[in-house]
N, C-alpha and C positions, 0 to 999 in steps of 0.2 A: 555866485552867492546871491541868493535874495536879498531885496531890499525892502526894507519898510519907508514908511514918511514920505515927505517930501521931496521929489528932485533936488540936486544939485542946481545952483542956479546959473547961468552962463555966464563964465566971465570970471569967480571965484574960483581962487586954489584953496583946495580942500588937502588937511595936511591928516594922513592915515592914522589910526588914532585905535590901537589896538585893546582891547576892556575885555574880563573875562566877569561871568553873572550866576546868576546861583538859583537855581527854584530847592529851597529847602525846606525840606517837611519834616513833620511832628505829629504820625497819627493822621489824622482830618485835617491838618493845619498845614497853613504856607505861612513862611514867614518873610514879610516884606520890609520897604524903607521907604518911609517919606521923607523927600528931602523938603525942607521950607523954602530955600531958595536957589532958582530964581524967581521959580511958583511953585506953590506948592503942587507935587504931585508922587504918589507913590510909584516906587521900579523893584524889580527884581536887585537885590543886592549886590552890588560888585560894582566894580571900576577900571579904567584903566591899566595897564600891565608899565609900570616902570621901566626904562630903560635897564636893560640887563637882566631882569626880573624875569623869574620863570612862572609859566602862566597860574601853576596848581600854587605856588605860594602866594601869589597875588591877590587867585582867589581866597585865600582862607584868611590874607591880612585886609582886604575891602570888606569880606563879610563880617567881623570881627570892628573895623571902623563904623561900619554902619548899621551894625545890630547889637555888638556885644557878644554874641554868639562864636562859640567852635564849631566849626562843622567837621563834617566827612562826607568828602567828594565822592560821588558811589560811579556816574561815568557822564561822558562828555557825549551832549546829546544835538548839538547843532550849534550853525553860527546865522548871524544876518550881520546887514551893515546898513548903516542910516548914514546920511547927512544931514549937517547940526551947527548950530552957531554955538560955540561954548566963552558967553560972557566971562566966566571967571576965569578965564585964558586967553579973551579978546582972541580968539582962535575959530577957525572953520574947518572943521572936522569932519573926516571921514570916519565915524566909528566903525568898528568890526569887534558884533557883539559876539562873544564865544562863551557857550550856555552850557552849563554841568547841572548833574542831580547831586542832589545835597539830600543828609539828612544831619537834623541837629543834634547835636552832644549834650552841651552844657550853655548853661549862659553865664559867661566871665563878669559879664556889667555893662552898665549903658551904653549908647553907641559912644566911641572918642570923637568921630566924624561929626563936627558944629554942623546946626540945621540939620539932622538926622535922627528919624527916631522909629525906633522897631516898630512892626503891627502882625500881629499874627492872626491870620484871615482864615474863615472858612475855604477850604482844599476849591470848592464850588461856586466862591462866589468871588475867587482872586482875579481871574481874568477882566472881570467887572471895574476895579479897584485900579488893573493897571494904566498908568500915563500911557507910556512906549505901547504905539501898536506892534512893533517887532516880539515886545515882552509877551503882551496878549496873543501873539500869535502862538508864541512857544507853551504859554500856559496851557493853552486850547489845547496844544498836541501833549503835552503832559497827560490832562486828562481824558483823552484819550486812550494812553497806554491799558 
């Protein structure tokens, strides 16, 4: 599996840290998340898959935390994995980002997820926007298709 970011640094145990993400559109739009912290930076929406947790519900309760939005998963289009320091877990992570196409439904109401808040971006100018170069990677190949 590709990697984006940083190496692993030697020496840390990196605990595997499974997330599913979402590029969901609207017409010309992508709809993204800015989280405010630990810095501000916008990502493809979605998060980690809970223990027990099946990947497709995970996705549509992360996207729904951090947009507000319903979606509908149309098909699973790649994965990457990063290594990451995750403060709010005091945790060192191996993420394994697992990417679906999304288009959106409805919007039920603001994000529930504190420090989260919807942006809906030009289809064209989202890759630009993103933090995660894994994200950017995948948006590239989105547009693409």
């Amino acid at each position: 599996m590709r990697r984006f970011g940083k190496p692993p640094i030697p020496g840390i145990k990196y605990t595997p840290r499974a997330g599913v993400y979402a590029i969901i559109t609207r017409g010309n739009r992508i709809l993204l998340t800015e989280q405010a912290e630990p810095g501000p930076e916008v990502q493809l929406p979605g998060g980690g898959i809970d223990k027990g947790e099946h990947p497709l519900p995970a996705l549509h309760r992360e996207a729904y935390e951090e947009t507000g939005w319903k979606i509908a998963p149309q098909r699973y289009f790649g994965s990457y994995r990063r290594f990451t320091y995750m403060p709010e877990y005091d945790l060192y992570a191996m993420k394994i980002a697992h990417i679906y196409l999304c288009k959106a439904i409805c919007q039920l109401g603001p994000p529930t997820e504190p420090l989260h808040q919807a942006i809906w971006a030009d289809t064209a100018k989202a890759p630009a926007l993103l933090g995660p170069v894994g994200d950017q990677h995948f948006m590239r190949a989105f547009l693409r298709l």
